[in-house]
VOBA-1610 file (N, C-alpha, C; in pm, whole numbers, padded with zeros to 5 digits, always signed):
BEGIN
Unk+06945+02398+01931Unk+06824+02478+01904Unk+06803+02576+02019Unk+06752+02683+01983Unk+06731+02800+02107Unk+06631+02745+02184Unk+06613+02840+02309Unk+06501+02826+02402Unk+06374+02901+02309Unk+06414+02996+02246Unk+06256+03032+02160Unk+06210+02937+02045Unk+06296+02884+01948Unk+06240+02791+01890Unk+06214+02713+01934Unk+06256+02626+02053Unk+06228+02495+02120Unk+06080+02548+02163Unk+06041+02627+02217Unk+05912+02700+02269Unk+05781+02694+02170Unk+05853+02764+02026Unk+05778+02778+01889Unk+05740+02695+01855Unk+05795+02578+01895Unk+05797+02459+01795Unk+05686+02395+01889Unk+05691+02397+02023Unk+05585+02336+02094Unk+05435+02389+02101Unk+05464+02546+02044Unk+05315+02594+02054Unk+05244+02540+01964Unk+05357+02541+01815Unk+05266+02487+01724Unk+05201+02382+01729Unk+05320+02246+01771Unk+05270+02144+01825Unk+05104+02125+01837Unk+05110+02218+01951Unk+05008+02263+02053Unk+04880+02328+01960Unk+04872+02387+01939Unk+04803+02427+01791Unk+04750+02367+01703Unk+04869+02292+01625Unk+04835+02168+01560Unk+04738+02047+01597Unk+04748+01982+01721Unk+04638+01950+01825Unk+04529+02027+01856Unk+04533+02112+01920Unk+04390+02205+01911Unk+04288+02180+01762Unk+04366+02270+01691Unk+04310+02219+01553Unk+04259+02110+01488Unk+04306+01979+01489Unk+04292+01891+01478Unk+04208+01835+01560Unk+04182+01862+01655Unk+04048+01820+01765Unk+03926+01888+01773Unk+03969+02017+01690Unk+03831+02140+01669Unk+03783+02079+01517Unk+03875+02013+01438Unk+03826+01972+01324Unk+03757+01853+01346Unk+03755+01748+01430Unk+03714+01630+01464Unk+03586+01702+01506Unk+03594+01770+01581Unk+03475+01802+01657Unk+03355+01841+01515Unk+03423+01896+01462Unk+03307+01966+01355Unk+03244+01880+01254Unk+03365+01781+01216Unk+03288+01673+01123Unk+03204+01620+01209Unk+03269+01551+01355Unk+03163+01487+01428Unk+03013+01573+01403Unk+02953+01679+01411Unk+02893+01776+01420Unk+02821+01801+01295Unk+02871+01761+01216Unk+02832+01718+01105Unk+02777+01605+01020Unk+02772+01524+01082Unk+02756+01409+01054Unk+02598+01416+00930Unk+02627+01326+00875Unk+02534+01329+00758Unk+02440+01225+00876Unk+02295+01293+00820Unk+02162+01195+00876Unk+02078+01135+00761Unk+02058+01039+00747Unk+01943+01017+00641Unk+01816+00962+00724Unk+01714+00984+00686Unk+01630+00972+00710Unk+01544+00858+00666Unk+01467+00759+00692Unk+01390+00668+00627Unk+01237+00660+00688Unk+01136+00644+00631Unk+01011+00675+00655Unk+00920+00577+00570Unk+00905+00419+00623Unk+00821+00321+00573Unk+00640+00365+00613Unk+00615+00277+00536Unk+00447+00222+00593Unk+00393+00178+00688Unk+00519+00074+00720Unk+00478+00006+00832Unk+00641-00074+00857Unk+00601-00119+01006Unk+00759-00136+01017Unk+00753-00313+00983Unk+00602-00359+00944Unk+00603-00553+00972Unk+00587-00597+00812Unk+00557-00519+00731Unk+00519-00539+00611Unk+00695-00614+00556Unk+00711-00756+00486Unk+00838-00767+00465Unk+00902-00717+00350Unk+00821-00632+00295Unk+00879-00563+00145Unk+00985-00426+00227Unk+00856-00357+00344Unk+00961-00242+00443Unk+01028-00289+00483Unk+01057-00404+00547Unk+01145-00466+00671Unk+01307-00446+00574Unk+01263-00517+00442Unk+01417-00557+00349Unk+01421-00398+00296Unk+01320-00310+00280Unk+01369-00168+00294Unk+01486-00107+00374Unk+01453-00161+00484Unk+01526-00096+00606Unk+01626-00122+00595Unk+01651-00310+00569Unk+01796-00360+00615Unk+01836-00322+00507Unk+01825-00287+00354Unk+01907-00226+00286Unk+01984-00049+00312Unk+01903-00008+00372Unk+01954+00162+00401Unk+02046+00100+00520Unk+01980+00080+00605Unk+02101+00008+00701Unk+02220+00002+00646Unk+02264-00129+00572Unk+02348-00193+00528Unk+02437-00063+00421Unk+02332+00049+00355Unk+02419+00099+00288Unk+02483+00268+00329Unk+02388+00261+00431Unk+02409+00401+00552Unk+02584+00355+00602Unk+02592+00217+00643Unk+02738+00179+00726Unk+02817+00209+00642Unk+02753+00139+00494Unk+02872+00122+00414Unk+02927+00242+00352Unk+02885+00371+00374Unk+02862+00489+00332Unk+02906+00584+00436Unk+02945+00548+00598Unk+02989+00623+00676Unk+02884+00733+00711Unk+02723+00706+00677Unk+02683+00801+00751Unk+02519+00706+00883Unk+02451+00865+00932Unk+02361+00781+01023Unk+02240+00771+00980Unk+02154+00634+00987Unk+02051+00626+00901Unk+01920+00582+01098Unk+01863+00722+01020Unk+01749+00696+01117Unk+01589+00661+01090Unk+01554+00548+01123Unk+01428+00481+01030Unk+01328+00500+01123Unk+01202+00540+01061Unk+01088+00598+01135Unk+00971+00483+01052Unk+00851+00469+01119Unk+00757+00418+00983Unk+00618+00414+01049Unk+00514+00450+01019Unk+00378+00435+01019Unk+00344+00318+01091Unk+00220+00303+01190Unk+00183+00190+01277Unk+00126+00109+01212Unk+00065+00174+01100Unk-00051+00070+00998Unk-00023+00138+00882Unk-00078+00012+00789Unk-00078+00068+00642Unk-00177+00190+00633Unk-00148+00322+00591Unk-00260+00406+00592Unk-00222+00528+00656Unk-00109+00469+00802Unk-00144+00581+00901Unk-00070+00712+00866Unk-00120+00816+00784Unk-00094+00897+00697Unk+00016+00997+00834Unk-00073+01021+00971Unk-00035+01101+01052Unk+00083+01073+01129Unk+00101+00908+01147Unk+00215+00880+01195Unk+00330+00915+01094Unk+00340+00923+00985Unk+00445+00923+00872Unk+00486+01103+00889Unk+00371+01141+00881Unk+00402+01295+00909Unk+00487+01347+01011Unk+00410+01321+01131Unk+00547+01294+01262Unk+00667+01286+01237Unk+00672+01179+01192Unk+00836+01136+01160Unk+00888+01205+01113Unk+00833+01259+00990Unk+00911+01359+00915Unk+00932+01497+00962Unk+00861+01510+01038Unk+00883+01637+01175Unk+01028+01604+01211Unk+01002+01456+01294Unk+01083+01478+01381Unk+01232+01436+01346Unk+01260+01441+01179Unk+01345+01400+01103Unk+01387+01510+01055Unk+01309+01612+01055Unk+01334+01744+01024Unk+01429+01793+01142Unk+01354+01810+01223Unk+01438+01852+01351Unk+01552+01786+01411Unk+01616+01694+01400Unk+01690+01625+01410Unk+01808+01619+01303Unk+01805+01722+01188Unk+01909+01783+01132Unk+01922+01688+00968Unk+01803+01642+00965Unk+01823+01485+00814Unk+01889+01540+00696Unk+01957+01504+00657Unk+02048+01590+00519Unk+01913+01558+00441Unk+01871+01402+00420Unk+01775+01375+00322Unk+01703+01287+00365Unk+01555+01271+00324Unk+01472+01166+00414Unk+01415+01067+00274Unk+01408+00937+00294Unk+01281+00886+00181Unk+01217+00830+00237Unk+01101+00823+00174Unk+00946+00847+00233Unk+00879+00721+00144Unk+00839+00666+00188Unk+00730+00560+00123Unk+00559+00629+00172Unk+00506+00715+00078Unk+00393+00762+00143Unk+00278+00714+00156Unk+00239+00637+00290Unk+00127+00580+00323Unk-00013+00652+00229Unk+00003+00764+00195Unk-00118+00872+00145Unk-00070+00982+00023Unk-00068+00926-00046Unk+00035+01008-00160Unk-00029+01144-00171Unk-00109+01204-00125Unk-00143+01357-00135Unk-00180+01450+00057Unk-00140+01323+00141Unk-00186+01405+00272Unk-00048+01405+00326Unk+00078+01410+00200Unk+00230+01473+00317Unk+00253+01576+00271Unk+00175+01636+00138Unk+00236+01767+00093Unk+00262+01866+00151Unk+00232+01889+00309Unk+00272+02030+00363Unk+00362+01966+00423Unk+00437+01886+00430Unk+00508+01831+00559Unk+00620+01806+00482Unk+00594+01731+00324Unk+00730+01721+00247Unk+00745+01856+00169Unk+00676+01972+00134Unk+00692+02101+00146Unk+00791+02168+00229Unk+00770+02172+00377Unk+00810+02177+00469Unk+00956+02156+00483Unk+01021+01996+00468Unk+01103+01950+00479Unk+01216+02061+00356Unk+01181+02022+00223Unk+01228+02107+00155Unk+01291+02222+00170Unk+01185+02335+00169Unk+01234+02459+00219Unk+01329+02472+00325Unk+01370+02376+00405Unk+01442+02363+00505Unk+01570+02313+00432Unk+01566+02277+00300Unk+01671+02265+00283Unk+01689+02074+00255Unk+01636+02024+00316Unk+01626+01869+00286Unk+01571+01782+00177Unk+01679+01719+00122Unk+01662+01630+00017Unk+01554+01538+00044Unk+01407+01523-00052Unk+01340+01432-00042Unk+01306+01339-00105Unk+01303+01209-00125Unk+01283+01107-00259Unk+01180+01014-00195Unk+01058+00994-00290Unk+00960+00953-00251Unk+01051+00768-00343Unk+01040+00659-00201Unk+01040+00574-00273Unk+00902+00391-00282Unk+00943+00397-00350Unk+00809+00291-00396Unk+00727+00363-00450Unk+00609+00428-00420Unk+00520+00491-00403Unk+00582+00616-00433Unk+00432+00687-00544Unk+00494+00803-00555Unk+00390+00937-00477Unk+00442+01082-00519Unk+00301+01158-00425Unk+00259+01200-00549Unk+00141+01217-00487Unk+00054+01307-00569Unk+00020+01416-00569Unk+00085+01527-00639Unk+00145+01559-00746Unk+00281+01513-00750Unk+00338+01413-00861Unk+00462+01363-00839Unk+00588+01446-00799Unk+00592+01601-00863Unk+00704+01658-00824Unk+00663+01753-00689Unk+00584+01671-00582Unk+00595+01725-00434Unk+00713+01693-00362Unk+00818+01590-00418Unk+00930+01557-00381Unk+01029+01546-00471Unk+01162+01562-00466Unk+01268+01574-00520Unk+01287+01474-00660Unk+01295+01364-00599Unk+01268+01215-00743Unk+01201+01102-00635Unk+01174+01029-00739Unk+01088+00919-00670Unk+01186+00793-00756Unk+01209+00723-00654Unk+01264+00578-00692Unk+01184+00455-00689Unk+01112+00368-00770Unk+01022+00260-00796Unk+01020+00176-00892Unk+00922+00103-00835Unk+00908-00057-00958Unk+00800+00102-01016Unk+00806+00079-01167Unk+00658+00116-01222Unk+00563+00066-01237Unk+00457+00090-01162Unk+00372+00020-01096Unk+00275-00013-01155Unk+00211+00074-01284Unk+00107+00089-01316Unk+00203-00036-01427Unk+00299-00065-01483Unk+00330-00193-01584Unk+00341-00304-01492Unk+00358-00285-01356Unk+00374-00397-01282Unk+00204-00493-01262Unk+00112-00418-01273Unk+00002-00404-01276Unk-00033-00512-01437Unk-00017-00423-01519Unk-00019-00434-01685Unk+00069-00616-01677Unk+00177-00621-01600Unk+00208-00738-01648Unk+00126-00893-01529Unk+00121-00834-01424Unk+00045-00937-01384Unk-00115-00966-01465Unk-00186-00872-01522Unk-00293-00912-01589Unk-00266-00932-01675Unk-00179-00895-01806Unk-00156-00992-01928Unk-00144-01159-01880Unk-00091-01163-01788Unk-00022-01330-01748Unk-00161-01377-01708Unk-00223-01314-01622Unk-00408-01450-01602Unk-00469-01433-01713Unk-00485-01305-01821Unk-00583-01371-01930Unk-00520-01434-01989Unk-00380-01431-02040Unk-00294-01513-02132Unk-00326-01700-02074Unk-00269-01679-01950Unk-00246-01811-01888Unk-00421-01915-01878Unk-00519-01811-01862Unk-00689-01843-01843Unk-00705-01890-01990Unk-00622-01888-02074Unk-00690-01918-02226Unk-00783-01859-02282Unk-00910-01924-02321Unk-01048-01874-02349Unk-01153-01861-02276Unk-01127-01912-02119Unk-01197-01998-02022Unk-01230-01763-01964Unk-01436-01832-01938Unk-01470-01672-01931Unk-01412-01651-01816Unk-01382-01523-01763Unk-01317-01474-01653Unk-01415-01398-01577Unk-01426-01461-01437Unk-01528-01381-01327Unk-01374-01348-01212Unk-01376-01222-01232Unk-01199-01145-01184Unk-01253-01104-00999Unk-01204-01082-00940Unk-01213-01064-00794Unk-01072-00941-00793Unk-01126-00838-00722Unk-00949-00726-00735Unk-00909-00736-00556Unk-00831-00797-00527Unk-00803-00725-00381Unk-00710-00603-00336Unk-00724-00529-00340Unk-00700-00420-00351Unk-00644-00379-00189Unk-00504-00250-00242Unk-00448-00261-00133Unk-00506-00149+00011Unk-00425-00020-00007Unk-00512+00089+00076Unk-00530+00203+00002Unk-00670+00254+00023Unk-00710+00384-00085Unk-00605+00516-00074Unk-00593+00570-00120Unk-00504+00711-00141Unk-00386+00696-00135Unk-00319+00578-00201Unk-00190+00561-00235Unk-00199+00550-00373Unk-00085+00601-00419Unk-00069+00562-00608Unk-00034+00423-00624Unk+00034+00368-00546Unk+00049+00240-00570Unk-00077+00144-00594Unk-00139+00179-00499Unk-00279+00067-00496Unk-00364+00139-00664Unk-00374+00303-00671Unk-00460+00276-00821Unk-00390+00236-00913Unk-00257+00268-00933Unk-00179+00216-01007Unk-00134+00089-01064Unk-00169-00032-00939Unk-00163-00195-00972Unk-00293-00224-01045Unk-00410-00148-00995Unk-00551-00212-01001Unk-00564-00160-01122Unk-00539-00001-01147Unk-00584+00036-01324Unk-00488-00052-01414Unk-00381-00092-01364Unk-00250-00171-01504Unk-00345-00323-01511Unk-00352-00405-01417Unk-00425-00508-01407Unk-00513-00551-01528Unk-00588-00439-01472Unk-00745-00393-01583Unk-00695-00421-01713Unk-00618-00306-01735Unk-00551-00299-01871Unk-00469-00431-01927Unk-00394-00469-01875Unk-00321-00655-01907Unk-00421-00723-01932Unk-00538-00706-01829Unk-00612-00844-01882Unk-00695-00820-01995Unk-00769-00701-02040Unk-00812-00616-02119Unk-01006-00588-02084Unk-00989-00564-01953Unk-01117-00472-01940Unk-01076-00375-01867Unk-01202-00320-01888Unk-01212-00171-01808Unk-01295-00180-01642Unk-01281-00039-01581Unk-01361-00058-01479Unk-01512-00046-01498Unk-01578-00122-01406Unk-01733-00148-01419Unk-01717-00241-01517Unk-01633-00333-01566Unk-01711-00445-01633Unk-01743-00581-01568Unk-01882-00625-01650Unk-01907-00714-01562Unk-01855-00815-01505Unk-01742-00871-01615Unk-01676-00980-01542Unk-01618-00980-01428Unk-01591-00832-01408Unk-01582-00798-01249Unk-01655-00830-01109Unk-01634-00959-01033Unk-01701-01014-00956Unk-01741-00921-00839Unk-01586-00810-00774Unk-01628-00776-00656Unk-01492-00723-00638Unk-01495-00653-00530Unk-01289-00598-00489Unk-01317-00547-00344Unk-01221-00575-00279Unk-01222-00545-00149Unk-01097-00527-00064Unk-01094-00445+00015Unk-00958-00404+00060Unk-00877-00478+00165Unk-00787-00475+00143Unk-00675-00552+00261Unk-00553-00478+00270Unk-00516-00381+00280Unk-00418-00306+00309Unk-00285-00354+00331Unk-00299-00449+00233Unk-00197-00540+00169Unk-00139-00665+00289Unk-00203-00687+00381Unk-00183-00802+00489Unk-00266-00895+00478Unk-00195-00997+00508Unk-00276-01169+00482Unk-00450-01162+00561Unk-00446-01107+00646Unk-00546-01164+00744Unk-00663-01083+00676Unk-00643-00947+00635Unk-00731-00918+00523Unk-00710-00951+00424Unk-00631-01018+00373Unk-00630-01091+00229Unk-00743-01222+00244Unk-00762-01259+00370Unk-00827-01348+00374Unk-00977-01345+00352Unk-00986-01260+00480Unk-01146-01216+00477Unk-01210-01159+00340Unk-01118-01095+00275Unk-01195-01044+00167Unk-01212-01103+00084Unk-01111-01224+00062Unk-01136-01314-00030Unk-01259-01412+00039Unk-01219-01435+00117Unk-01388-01545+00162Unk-01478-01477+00147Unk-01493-01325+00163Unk-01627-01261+00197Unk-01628-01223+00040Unk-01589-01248-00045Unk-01628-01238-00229Unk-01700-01362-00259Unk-01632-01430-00239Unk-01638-01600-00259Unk-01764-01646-00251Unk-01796-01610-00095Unk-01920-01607-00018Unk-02040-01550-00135Unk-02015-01442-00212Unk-02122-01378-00261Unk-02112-01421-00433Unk-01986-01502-00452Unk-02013-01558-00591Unk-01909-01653-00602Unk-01952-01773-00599Unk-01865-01901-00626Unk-01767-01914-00766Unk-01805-01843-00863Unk-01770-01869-00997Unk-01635-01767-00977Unk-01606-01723-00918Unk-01495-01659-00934Unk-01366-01723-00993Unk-01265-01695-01089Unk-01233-01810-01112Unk-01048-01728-01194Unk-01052-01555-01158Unk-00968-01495-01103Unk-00895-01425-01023Unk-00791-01359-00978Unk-00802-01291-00857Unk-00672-01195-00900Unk-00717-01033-00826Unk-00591-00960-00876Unk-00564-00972-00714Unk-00402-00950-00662Unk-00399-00952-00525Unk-00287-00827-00551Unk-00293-00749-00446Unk-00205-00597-00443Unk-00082-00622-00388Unk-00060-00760-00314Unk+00094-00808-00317Unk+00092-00952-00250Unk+00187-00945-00207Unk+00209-01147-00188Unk+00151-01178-00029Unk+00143-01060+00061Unk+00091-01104+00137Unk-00063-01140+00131Unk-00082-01042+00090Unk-00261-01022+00034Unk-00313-01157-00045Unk-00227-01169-00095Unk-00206-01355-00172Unk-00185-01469-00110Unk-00134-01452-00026Unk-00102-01574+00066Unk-00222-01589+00127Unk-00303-01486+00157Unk-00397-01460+00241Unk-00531-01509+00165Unk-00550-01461+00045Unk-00661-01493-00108Unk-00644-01669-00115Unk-00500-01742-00057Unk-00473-01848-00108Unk-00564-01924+00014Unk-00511-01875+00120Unk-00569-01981+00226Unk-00723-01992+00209Unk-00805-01827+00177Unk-00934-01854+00200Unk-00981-01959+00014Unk-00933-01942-00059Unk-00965-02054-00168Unk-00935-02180-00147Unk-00829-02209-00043Unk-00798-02366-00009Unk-00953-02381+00095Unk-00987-02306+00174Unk-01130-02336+00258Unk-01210-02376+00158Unk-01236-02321+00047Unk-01332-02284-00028Unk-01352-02420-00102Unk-01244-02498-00133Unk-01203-02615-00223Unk-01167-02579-00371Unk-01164-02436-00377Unk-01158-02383-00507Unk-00968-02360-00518Unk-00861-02359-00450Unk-00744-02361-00488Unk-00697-02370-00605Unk-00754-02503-00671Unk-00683-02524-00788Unk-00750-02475-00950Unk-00850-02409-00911Unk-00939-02388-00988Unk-00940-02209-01013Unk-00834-02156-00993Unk-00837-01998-00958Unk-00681-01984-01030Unk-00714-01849-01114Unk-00588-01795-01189Unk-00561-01673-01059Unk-00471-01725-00945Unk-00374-01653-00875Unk-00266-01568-00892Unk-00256-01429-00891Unk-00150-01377-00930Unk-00122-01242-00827Unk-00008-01197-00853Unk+00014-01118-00770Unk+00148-01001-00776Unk+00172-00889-00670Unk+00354-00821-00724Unk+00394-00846-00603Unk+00514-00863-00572Unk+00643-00849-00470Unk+00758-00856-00531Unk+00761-00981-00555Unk+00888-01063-00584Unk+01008-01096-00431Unk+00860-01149-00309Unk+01017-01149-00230Unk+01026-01312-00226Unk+01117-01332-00142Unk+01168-01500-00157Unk+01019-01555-00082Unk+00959-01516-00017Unk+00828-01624+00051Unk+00722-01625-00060Unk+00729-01516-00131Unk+00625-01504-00258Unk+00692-01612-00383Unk+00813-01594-00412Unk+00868-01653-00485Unk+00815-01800-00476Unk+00859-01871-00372Unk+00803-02016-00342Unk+00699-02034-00310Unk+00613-01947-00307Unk+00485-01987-00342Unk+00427-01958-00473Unk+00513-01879-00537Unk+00502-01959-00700Unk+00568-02055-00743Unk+00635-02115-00680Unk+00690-02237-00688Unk+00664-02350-00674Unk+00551-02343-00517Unk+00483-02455-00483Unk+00331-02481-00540Unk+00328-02388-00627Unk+00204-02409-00718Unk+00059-02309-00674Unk+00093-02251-00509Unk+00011-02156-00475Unk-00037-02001-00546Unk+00043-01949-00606Unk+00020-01807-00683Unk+00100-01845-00796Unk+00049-01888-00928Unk+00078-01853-01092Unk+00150-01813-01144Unk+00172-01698-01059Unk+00279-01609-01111Unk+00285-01480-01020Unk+00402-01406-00998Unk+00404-01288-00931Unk+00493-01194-01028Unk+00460-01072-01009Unk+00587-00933-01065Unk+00702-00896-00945Unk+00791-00925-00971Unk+00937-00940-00902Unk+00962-00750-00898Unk+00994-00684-00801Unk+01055-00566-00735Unk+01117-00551-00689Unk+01203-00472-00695Unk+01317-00457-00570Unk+01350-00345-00508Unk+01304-00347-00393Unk+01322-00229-00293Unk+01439-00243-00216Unk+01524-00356-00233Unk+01651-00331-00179Unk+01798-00217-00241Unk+01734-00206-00409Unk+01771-00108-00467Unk+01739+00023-00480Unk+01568+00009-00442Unk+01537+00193-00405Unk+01609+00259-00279Unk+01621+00134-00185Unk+01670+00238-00034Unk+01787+00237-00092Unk+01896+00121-00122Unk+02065+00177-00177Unk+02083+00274-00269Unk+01977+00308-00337Unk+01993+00390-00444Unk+01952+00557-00361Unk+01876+00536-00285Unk+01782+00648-00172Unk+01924+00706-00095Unk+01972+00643-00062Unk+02076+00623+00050Unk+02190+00738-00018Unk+02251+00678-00104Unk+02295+00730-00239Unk+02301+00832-00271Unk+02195+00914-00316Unk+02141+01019-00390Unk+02184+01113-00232Unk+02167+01073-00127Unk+02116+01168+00007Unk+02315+01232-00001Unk+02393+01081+00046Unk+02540+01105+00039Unk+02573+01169-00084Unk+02541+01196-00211Unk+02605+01312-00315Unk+02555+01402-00260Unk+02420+01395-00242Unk+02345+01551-00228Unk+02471+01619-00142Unk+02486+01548+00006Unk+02555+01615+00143Unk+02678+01684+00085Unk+02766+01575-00013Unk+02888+01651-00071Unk+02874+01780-00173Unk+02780+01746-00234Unk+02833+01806-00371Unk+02676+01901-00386Unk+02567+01897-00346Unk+02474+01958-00339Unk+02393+01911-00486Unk+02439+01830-00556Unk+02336+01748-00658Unk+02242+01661-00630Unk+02081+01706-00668Unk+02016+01617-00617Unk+01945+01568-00763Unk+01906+01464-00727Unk+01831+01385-00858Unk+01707+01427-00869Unk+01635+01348-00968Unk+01487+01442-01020Unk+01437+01341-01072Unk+01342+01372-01089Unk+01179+01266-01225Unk+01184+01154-01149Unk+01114+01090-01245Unk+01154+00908-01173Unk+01188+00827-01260Unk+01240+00722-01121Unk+01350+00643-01216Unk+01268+00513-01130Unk+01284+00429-01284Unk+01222+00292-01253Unk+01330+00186-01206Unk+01275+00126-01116Unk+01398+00035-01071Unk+01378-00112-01095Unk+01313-00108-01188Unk+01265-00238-01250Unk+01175-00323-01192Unk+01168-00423-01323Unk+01055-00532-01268Unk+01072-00696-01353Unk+00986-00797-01294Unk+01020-00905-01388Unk+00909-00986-01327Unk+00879-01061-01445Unk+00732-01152-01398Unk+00823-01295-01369Unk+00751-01330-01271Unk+00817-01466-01203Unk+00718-01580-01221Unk+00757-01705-01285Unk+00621-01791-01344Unk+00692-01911-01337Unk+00693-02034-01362Unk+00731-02194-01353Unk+00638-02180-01469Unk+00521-02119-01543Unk+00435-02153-01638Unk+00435-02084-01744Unk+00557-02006-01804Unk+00507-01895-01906Unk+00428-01927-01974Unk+00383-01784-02063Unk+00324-01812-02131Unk+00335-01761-02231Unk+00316-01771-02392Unk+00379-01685-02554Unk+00344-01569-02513Unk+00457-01467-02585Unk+00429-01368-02617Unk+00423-01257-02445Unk+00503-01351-02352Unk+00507-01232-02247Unk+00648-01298-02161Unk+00781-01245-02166Unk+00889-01267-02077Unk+00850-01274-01958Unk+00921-01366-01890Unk+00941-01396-01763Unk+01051-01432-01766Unk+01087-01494-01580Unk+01152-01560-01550Unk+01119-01656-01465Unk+01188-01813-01415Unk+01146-01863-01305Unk+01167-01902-01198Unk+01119-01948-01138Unk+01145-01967-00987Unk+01263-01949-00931Unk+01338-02061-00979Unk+01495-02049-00950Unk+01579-01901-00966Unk+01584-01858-01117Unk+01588-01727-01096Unk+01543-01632-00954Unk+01436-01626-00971Unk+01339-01569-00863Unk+01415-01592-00721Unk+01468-01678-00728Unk+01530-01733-00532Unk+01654-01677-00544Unk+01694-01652-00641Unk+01848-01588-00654Unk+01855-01460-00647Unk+01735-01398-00715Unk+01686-01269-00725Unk+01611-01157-00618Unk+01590-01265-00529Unk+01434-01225-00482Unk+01480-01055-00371Unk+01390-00947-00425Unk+01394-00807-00364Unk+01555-00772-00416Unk+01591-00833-00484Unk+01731-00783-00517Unk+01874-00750-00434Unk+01860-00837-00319Unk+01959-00861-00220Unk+02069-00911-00251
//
């Protein structure tokens, strides 16, 4: 071989390397970000949020950066995040919105920039302020926990108690108007004892349930806005001596809710799975990055009433199911 091809052959070499290290560099540089944006980071419906984007960010080869609100509510911390998720380059963010109408300039914002947004659990208000929304449907999740206490209450009159989760989320009117509707009244009726907020944590699940209780003994249903809020409704009715005497019900469907429809504490719960909104969230972000398709409307990610007690004329499933099932892990 000549001294010039022997030469040629090394530049390319040489070249070939360059290249190949300017291309590394750029994917590195590229790297897909997703974004995640809970309620709260202690709530365990967010927590199994997380570890699902986690789990499907790795499995997906990209970086999943999780942000979330200090308290249920905190509309301004969620906003932040999404700032600073913005700036930080997020191909796509999903958002569980503490305030379904106080992110619209911020998930506006995100948009125009170019970023995929999917409101999940929870939707905003106006629903198409974000790209698609992934959820249990809430307002049947609602509809089926109140068919199950009047069904399960028989004929026996109903003095109802609502605990209700945090105001200006769709989720919270959404459980409380389906409720209504399952069991078959409206709002302002009288059998309506009282409703009070707990922003879906036990320790206000508690108080509000004692502080109803307190103002009418006959209570003798209870809507609870999820299983913590229930656990919480449960302890203050075991004070009360009224435990066994109360049509308990509730939505999650995670495994601690589960067995406590099991152990005879809550009646029945509506089973969700948010381990499929973030894999599915996760998902939608990695096509978007390739292929620039993003999804739309909403898509229900199901639901299932969890009972040891059915009752005619309304599917369930039970317990056991439920432990196999539970958040869809």
């Amino acid at each position: 071989m000549s001294l010039h091809r022997i030469r040629a052959s090394a530049y390319s070499a040489a070249a070939l390397a360059l290249g190949l290290a300017l291309g590394a560099g750029a994917a590195n540089a590229q790297e897909v970000i997703v974004g995640l944006v809970t309620k709260t980071e202690v709530n365990p419906f967010f927590v199994k949020m997380r570890q699902a984007a986690e789990a499907r960010a790795t499995e997906k080869g990209v970086k999943l950066i999780a942000r979330a609100g200090k308290f249920d509510g905190d509309n301004e911390g969620q906003v932040a995040a999404i700032e600073d998720l913005i700036s930080a380059g997020a191909k796509g963010i999903l958002v569980t919105p503490n305030n379904s109408s106080g992110m619209l300039d911020v998930i506006k914002k995100a948009r125009e920039a170019g970023v995929l947004v999917i409101a999940l659990d929870t939707a905003t208000d106006p629903a198409d302020a974000v790209d698609a929304t992934f959820a249990t449907d809430n307002f049947e999740a609602g509809v089926q926990q109140g068919a199950y206490a009047r069904k399960a209450m028989g004929d026996k009159k109903a003095v109802v108690a609502m605990l209700d989760g945090t105001p200006g989320g769709t989720v919270d009117t959404f459980r409380h108007d389906g409720y209504l509707k399952g069991f078959g009244i409206a709002e302002g009726d009288p059998s309506i004892a009282g409703a009070a907020i707990t922003n879906g944590a036990q320790d206000k699940g508690q108080v509000g349930m004692e502080n109803l209780l307190s103002k009418n003994g006959e209570i003798n249903a209870v809507y609870t806005i999820n299983e913590p809020a229930a656990a919480g409704a449960y302890a203050a009715l075991k004070s009360f001596g009224k435990e066994a005497d109360v049509m308990l019900t509730s939505i999650d469907g995670g495994c601690a809710g589960v067995r406590d429809v099991k152990d005879g504490k809550i009646a029945a719960t509506v089973m969700q799975f948010p381990y499929k909104m973030a894999s599915m969230g996760v998902d939608a972000v990695v096509e978007y990055a390739a292929s620039g398709k993003k999804p739309s409307g909403f898509v229900n990610t199901g639901s299932f009433l969890i009972t040891d007690k059915p009752v005619e004329g309304l599917e369930s499933k039970d317990t056991a199911w439920g432990l196999e099932n539970c958040w869809g892990d």
